[in-house]
LOTOR-358835 format. One record per residue (C-alpha): x, y, z; residue in one letter. Coordinates in steps of 0.2 Angstrom, whole numbers, padded with zeros to 4 digits, always signed. Layout:
BEGIN
XYZA
...
This chain:
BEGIN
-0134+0066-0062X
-0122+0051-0057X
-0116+0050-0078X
-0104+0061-0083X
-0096+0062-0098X
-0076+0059-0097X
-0073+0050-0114X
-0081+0053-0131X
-0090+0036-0134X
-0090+0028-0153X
-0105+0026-0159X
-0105+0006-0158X
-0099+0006-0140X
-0117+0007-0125X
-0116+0009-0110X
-0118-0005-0094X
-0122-0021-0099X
-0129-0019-0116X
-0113-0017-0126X
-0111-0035-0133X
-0102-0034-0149X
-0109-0037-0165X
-0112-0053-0173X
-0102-0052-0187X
-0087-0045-0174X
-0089-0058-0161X
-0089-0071-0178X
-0073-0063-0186X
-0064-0064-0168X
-0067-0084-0167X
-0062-0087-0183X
-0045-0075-0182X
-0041-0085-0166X
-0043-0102-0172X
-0032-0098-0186X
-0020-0089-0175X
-0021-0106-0165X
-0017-0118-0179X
-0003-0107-0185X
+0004-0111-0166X
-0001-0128-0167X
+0009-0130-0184X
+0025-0120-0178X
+0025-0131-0160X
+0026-0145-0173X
+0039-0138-0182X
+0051-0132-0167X
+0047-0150-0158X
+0051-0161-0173X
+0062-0150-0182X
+0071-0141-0170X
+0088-0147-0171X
+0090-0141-0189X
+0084-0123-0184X
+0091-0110-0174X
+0082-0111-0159X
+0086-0090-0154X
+0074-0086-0167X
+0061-0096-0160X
+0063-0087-0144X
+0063-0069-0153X
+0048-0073-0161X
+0040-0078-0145X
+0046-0064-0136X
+0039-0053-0150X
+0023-0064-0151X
+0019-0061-0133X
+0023-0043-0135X
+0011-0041-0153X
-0001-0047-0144X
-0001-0038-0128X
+0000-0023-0141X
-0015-0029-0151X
-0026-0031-0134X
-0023-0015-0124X
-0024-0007-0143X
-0043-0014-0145X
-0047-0009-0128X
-0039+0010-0132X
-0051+0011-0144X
-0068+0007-0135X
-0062+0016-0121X
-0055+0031-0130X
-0043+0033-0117X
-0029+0020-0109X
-0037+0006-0101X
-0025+0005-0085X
-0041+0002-0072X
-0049-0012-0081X
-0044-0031-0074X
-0042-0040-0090X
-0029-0027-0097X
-0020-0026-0077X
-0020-0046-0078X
-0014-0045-0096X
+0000-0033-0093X
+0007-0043-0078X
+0004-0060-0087X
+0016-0053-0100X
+0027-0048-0089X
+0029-0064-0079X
+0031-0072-0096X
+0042-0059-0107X
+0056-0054-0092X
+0065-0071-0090X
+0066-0071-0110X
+0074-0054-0109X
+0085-0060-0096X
+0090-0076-0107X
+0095-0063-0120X
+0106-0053-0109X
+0114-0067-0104X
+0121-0072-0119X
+0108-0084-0125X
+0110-0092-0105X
+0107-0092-0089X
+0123-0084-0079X
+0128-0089-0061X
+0120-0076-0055X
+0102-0081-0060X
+0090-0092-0052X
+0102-0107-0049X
+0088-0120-0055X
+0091-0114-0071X
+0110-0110-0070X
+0112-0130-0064X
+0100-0134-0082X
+0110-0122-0093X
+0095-0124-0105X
+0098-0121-0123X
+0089-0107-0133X
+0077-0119-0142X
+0074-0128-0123X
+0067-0109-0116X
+0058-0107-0133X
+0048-0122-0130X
+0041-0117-0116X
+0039-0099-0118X
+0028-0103-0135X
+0016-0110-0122X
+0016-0093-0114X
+0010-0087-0129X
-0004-0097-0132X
-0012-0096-0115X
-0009-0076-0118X
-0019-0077-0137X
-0032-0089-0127X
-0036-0077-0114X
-0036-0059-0125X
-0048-0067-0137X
-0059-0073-0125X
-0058-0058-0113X
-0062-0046-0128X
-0080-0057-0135X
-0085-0057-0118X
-0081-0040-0111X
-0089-0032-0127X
-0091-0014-0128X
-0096-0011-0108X
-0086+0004-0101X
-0087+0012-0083X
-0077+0027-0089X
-0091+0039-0088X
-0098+0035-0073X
-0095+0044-0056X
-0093+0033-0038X
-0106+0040-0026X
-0097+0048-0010X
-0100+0033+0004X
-0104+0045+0017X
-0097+0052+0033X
-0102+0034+0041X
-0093+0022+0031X
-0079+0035+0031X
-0078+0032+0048X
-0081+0015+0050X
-0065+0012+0038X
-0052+0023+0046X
-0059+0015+0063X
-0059-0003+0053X
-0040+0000+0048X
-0035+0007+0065X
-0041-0009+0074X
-0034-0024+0061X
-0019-0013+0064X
-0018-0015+0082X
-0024-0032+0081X
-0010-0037+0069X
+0005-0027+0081X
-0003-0036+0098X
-0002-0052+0092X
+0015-0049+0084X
+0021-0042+0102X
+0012-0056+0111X
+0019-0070+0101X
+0037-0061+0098X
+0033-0065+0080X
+0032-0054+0063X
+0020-0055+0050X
+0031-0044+0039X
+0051-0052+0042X
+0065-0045+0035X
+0073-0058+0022X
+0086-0061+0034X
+0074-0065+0049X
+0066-0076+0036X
+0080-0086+0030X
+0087-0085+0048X
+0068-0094+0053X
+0069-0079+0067X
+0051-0072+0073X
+0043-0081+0059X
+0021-0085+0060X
+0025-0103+0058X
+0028-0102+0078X
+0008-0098+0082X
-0004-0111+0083X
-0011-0121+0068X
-0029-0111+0069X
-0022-0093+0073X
-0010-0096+0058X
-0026-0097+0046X
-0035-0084+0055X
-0021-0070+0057X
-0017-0076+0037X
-0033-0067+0033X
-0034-0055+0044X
-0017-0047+0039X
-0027-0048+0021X
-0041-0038+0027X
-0028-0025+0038X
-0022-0024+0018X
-0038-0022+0012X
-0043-0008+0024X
-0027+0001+0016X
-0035+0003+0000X
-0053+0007+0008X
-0042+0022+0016X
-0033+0026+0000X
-0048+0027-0010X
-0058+0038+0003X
-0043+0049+0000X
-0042+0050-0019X
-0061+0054-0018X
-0055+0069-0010X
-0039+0073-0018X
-0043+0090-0024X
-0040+0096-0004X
-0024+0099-0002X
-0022+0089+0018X
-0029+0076+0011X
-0017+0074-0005X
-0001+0076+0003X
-0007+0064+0018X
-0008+0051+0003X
+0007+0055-0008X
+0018+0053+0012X
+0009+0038+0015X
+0014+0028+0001X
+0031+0034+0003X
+0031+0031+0020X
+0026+0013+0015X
+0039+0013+0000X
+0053+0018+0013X
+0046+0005+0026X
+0050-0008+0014X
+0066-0004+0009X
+0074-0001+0027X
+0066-0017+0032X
+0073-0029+0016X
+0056-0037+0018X
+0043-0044+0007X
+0038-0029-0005X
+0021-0034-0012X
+0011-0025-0001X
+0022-0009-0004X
+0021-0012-0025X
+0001-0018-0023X
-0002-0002-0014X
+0005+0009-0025X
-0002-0001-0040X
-0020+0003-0031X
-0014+0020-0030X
-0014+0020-0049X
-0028+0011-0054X
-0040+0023-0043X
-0032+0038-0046X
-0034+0034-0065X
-0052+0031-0062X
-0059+0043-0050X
-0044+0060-0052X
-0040+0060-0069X
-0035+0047-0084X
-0018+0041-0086X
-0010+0043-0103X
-0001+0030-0111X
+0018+0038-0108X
+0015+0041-0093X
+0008+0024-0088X
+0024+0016-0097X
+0037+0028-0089X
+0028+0025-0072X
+0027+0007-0075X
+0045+0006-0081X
+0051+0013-0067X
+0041+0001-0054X
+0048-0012-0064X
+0066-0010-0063X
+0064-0004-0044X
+0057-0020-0040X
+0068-0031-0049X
+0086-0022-0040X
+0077-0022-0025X
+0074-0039-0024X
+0092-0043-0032X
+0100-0032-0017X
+0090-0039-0004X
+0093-0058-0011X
+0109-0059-0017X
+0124-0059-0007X
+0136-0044-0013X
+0120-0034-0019X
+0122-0026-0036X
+0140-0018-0035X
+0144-0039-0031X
+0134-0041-0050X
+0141-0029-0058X
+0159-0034-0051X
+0157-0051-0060X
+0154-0042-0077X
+0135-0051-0079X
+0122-0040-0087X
+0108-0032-0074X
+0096-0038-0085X
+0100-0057-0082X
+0100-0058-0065X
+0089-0066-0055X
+0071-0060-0052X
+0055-0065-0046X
+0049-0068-0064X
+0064-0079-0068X
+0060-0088-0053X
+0043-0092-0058X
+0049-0099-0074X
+0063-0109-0067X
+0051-0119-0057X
+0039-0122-0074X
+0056-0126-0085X
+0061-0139-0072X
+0045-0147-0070X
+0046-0147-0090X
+0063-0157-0088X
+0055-0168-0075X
+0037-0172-0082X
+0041-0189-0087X
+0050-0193-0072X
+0038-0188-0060X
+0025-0205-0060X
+0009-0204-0054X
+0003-0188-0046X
-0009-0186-0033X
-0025-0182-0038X
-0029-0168-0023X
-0014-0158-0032X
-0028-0157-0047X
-0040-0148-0035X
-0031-0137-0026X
-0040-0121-0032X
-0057-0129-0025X
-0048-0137-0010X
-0039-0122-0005X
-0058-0115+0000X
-0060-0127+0012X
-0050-0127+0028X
-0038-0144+0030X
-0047-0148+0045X
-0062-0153+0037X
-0057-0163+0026X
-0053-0185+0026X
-0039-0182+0018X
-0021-0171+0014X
-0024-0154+0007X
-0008-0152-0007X
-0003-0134-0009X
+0006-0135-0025X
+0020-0126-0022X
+0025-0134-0008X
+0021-0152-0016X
+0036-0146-0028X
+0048-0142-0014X
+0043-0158-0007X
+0049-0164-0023X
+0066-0156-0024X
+0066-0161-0004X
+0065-0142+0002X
+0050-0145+0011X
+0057-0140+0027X
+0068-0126+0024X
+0064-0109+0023X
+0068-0108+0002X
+0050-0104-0008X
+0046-0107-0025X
+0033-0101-0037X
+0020-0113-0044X
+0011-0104-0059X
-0002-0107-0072X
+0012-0116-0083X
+0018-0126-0069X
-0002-0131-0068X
-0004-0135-0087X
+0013-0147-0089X
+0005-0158-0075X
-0010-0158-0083X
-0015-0159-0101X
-0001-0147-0107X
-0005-0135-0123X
-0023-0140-0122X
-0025-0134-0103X
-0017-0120-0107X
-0028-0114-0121X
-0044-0120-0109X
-0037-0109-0093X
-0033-0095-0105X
-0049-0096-0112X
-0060-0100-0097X
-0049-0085-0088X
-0052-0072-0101X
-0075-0078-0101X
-0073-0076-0080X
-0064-0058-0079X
-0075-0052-0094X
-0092-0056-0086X
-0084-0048-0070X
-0081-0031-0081X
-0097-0032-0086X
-0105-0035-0069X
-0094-0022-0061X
-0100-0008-0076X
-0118-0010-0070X
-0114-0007-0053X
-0098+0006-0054X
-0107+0019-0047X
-0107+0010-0028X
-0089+0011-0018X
-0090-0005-0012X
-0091-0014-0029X
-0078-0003-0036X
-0065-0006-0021X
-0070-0025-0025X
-0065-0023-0045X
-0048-0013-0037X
-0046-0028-0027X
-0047-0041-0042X
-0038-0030-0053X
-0023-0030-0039X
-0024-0048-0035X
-0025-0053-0054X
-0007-0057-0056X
-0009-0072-0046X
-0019-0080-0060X
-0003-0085-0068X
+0010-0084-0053X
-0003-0096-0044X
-0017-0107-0047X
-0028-0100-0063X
-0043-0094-0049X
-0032-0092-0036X
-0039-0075-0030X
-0056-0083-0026X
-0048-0086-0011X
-0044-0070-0003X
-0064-0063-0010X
-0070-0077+0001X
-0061-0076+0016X
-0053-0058+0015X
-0066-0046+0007X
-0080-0052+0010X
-0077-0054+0030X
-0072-0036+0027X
-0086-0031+0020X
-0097-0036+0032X
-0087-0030+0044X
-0090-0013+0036X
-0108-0015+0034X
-0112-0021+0050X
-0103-0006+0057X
-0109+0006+0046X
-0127+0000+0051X
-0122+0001+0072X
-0115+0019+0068X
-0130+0024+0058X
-0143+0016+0073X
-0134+0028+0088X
-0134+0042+0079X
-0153+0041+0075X
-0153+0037+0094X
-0143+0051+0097X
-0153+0062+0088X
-0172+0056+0093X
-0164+0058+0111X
-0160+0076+0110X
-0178+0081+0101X
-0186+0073+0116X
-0174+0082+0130X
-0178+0096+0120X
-0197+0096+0119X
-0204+0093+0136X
-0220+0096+0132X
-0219+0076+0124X
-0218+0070+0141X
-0238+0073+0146X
């Protein structure tokens, strides 16, 4: 049978798709959030009228605590349906990193001192923002967080793939995805040689604008963009065909050396490190769901430990003098600058210049439908918004990058009421795709697709709200098919194969 049980289920909680909640929960929830919500309304009020006649650090702890309660309250609720940590579910992986991208730069305010040192991101630095200033924003944090939970927990329901086993794919799409990998990697390293380019610079290359994709034509830049996607993609194919198999020995140590391998790549090359932390975060997710569960100290000292190695990585490779230079200048590790701080700074100053900015192009509205559709065919400008804010700062044509998240997104638009409508609308989409993925969790194929939303879930609040609809349209799905129709071109010579050798075998056919 393909159900085992892994878990001891409650007594409330069904299987697949018939695991809505009951009324009376789904009622109780809706009215605990809009009571949560006008408790938030009311203290915005408070903080934005009243706010010179309170301390504004104890606005920022109780945000900082808020986001944590309810991070706490979230994955709590999903422990309990699940009976077991819910580390391979999308909405608690996109919960964790929203956190994250939102708690982090208020920790690094704290260290500082209740400021920004020198050696943060310099927007900030430059702004020198009081405590009540980052406590302004970072309660909208907290109510895009509440509004996504809520809605992701009424949706999801009870449904939970924790019992269900993933079907081998077979000797033929086993192949096909080594073979797959082998030839994106090729394809990728000849056009590299080719063009003299990298599709992976060190940070110095980059800033030096040495080797950089920006040097091939217009059309292969949009092609190679994806096609280095999918080269990523086939990764995680391979790495789950080996944690299918982790119980032979070859097999295990060749996966434990390759993502050391790609950890030690990384840091030799002072390069981009998301495809060597998304790696190992798939390693995670799917060897949590198909080896064994993860327990909840492990997952936080494995976690931790990612954590802080990506942030002094990133401060060694950015910063000139490293860490020892940090340290030297007697500023605490914790408030030094950081990809989550970065993401932050570009919200806090668009905060500062949201009156300033007159009338914004209306494109900059639809980028997430836009970004679909190649800039070729369309009458007009496509507006990335990320670089309309360089443009902005007038960084467009440097090599500098900012972050334009789902905060960024909401003080352009309608503010705390977009927020609540993106959390909300974010929480209903990744619910329905749980639900969708438990019926099916049995196939490969749908689970490397859930894997691949899980992953590329943080981009829902370090870039547009439904940003990873891009790389499912032009990244898996290409790969997919690519799979499939090699699978089925496999499959049709080897029935070839085989009816040719029972009719060289049988000659007595021929009369």
């Amino acid at each position: 049978m393909r159900v085992v049980s892994r878990f001891p289920r409650q007594a409330w909680s069904r299987r697949g798709g018939d695991s809505a909640l009951p009324l009376s929960a789904v009622v109780a929830a809706v009215v605990l959030s809009g009571i949560v919500f006008l408790l938030l309304w009311a203290a915005a009020i408070v903080v934005l009228k009243y706010g010179s006649q309170l301390r504004g650090d104890l606005f920022l702890i109780l945000a900082l605590v808020s986001l944590v309660g309810t991070l706490a309250a979230f994955l709590g609720v999903l422990r309990s349906r699940e009976q077991a940590f819910p580390l391979c579910e999308v909405g608690s992986v996109c919960a964790i990193v929203t956190t994250l991208y939102f708690a982090v730069p208020i920790l690094n305010f704290i260290a500082g001192g209740m400021k920004f040192t020198f050696l943060s991101d310099s927007r900030l630095f430059v702004a020198n923002p009081t405590s009540l200033e980052v406590a302004a924003v970072s309660w909208r944090s907290v109510v895009y967080l509440m509004s996504f939970g809520v809605a992701y927990l009424v949706v999801r329901g009870g449904a939970s793939a924790a019992s269900v086993r993933i079907r081998n794919p077979g000797a033929e799409k086993t192949v096909v995805l080594v073979l797959t990998l082998l030839a994106l990697g090729v394809l990728v390293a000849s056009i590299e040689m080719l063009y003299g380019v990298s599709f992976d610079p060190s940070y110095e290359n980059l800033r030096a604008g040495v080797g950089l994709v920006t040097q091939l034509p217009y059309e292969m830049q949009q092609v190679m963009h994806n096609v280095r996607g999918m080269f990523f993609l086939a990764k995680q194919g391979v790495l789950f065909l080996l944690l299918l198999h982790w119980k032979r020995p070859v097999l295990r140590y060749f996966a434990i050396a390759w993502l050391l391998l790609e950890v030690v790549s990384t840091v030799v090359r002072q390069g981009a490190r998301t495809e060597a932390v998304l790696l190992l975060l798939t390693a995670a997710l799917l060897y949590h769901r198909v080896v064994r569960p993860l327990a909840f100290v492990r997952v936080c000292v494995g976690g931790a430990i990612l954590l802080v190695g990506i942030v002094l990585f990133g401060f060694v490779r950015d910063i000139q003098g490293g860490l020892s230079g940090g340290l030297a200048a007697d500023v605490s590790v914790l408030a030094m600058m950081n990809e989550f701080q970065s993401l932050f700074a570009t919200t806090f100053d668009l905060w500062q210049r949201r009156n300033a900015l007159g009338e914004l192009p209306w494109t900059l509205y639809m980028s997430e439908i836009l970004m679909l559709i190649p800039g070729q065919l369309l009458p007009f400008r496509k507006i990335d918004p990320s670089l309309w804010y360089l443009e902005q700062l007038g960084l467009q044509d440097s090599q500098v990058g900012f972050m334009f998240g789902v905060l960024s997104q909401a003080i352009l638009g309608v503010d705390w009421l977009e927020l609540m409508v993106r959390g909300t609308v974010l929480g209903c989409v990744l619910g329905l795709i749980h639900r969708w993925y438990v019926k099916r969790s049995q196939r490969f194929e749908v689970t490397l697709l859930y894997v691949f939303l899980c992953v590329w879930s943080y981009y829902t609040v370090r870039a547009a709200t439904f940003y990873f609809v891009y790389p499912v349209v032009y990244r898996f799905l290409p790969f997919l098919f690519i799979v499939w129709f090699g699978e089925a071109i496999l499959r049709g010579a080897l029935r070839n194969h085989e009816a040719g050798g029972e009719y060289s075998t049988h000659p007595a056919l021929h009369s």
